[in-house]
N, C-alpha and C positions, 0 to 999 in steps of 0.2 A: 257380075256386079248388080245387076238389076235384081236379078231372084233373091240376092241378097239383101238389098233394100224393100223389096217387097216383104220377104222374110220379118225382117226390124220391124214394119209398121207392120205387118199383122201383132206385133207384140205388144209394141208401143206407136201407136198411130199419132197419141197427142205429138213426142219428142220427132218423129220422123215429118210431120209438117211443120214444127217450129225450125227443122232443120232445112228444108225445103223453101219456106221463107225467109230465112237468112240467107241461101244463095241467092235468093231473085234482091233480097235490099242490097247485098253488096253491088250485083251488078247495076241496080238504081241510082245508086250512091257511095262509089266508090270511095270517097274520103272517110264512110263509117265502117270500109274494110275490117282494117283492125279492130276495131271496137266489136262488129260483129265475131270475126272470126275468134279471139281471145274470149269472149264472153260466153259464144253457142259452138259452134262450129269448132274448136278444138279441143271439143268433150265427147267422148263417147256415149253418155245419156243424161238425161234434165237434169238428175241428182246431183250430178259432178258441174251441170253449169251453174245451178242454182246453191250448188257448196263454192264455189267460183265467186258468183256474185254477192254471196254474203259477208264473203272476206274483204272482197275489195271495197264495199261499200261502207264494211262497219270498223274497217282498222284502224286505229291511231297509235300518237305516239306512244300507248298506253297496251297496248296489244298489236302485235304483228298481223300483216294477212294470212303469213304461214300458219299461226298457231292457233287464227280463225277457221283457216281453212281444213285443218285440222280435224279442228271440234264439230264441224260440220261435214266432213264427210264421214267421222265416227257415228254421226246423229242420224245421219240416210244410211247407212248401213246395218244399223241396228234394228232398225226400225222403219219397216218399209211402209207404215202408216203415213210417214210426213211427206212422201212423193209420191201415193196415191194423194193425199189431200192437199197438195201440190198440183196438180194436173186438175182435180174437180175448182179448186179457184179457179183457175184458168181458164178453162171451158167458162165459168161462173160470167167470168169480168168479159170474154169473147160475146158470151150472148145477150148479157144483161147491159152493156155500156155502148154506144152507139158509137162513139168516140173509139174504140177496138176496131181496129178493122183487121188487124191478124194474130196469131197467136205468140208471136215474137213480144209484140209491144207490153202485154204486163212486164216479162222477165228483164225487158233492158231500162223500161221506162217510165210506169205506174208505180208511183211508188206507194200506195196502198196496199199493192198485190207483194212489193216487195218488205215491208212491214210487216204483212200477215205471215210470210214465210220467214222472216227474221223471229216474229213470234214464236210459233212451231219449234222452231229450236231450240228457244228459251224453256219454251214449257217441258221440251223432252231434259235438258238439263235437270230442269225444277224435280222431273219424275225420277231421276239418278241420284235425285239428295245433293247436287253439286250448283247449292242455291248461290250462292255471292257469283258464280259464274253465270247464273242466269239472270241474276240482277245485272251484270255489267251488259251484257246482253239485252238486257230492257234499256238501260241507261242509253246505250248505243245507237241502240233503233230510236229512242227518242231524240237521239241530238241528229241524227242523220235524217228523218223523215220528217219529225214531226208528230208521230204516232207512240202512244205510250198507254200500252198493255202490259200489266203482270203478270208475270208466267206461270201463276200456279190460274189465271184464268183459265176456264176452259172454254174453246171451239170447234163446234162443227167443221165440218166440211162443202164447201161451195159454195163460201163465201167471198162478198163482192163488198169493198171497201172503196168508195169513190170517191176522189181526187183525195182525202184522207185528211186534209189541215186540222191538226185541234182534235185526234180523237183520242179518248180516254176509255179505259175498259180496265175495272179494277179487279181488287183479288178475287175476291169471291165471287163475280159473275159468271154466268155460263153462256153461252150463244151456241143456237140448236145448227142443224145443217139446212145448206139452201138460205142464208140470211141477206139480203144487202141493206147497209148504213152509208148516210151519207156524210161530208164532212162537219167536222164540228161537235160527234154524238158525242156525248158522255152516256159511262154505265158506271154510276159511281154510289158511294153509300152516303149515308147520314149518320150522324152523330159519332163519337168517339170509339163506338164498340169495335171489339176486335173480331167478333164470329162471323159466321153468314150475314152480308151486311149490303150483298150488290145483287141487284136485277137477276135473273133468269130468263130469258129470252128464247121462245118456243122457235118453232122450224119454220121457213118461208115468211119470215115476219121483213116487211121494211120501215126501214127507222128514217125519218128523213131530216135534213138538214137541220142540223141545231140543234135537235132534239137532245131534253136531257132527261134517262131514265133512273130515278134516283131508290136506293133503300134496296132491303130483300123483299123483292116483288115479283109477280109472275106477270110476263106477256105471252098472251096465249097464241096458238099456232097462227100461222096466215094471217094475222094481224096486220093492220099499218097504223106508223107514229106519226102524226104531220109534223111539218117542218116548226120548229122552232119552238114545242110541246116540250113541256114538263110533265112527266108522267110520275105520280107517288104513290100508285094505288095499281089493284092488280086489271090486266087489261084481257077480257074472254076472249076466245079462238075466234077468228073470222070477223073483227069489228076492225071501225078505223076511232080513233081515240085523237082530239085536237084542244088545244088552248092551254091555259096556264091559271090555274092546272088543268092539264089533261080530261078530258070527259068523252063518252060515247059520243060520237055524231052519227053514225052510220053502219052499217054494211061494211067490210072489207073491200067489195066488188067483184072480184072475182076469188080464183081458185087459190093461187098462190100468188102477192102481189110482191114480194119480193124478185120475180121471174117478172113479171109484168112492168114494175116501175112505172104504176101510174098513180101520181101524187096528188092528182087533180081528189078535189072533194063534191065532184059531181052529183045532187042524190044526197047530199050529206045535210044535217041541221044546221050546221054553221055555213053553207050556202046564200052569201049573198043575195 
């Protein structure tokens, strides 16, 4: 049994410690037995718990969990993009969120991480031409979380969505890979137009609280948004951009501050 477990995580090492972790919280806390073991631990790999937890979380009386769960394990098995970029949030919200202290707690209990992966399916729907399905599927994830992304949006990968209240992310915006946003962002357009009408958002960028990024505009790589900024104009690679409207104050600060998460405007013009 052991070389066999060893086996597993040389494959999948994220899903063999989320699984690892689940024995140690049941024995912590045996009353969330079940809840663990139904949730992780009676899946053979992430794909099947994360098609598990999308049913359960998004069913009503308007769709089954069976014929959520369904759709969702047709969506991971098609398409093994959505549980490689499945596993990079993961890691994302483990290293980036301080509040994470194991890899179990996005998939049972962040509901930002579970939003981004309710997304994911949405969009692979959207990519099948099976749009009113992907729509109910946005509809769902927004009555359930909170969170309400359009599925023909596009995202990166190893993205970190924190505590998530209030986020908005419209049709046409992109988001690069390696991003985190805090709660409250909007990435939304202006005016009535129906084309390219929503932000584009480069790699490693962090967006911070309340920030709202408005129009088709670019934010450039390694960027940061301060909190509570309106951004309507385009933002170059490595700057930090503050106030309402948005303007340069500084330096990014370092390499990637999206990984870093430091909000502070230390250094910055708008320094106190």
């Amino acid at each position: 049994m052991s070389k066999t477990r060893a086996k597993v995580a040389a494959v999948d090492p994220v899903w063999m410690r989320i699984c690892e972790e689940a024995h140690d919280a049941v024995g912590q806390e045996p009353l969330l037995g079940a809840l663990i073991h139904a949730g992780l631990l009676h899946h053979a790999t992430m794909e099947q718990a994360l098609a598990y937890r999308f049913s359960l979380k998004l069913a009503s009386g308007e769709m089954s969990e069976q014929l959520l769960r369904e759709i969702a394990d047709d969506a991971y098995g098609s398409d093994p993009d959505l549980g490689q970029a499945a596993r990079a949030d993961l890691v994302a919200v483990y290293d980036r969120d301080p509040a994470c202290h194991r890899f179990l707690q996005p998939i049972l209990f962040f509901k930002g991480y579970q939003a981004l992966q309710s997304y994911r399916i949405a969009h692979w729907l959207w990519r099948q031409g099976r749009k009113d399905m992907a729509y109910f599927v946005q509809m769902r994830t927004s009555e359930a979380f909170g969170v309400d992304i359009h599925p023909a949006a596009r995202i990166g990968r190893g993205v970190m969505i924190d505590h998530a209240h209030s986020i908005v992310i419209g049709e046409t915006a992109v988001v690069g890979d390696n991003v985190s946003m805090l709660h409250s962002v909007t990435l939304g357009g202006t005016g009535k137009e129906e084309q390219d009408r929503h932000p584009k958002i480069g790699n490693g960028v962090l967006i911070g609280a309340g920030a709202k990024v408005l129009g088709n505009i670019h934010v450039g790589d390694n960027s940061r948004i301060a909190a509570g900024s309106v951004v309507l104009a385009d933002v170059p690679r490595c700057k930090t951009v503050a106030g309402v409207p948005a303007k340069i104050v500084g330096e990014a600060g370092c390499a990637q501050p999206s990984v870093n998460m430091d909000q502070q405007l230390r250094g910055c013009d708008c320094e106190g």
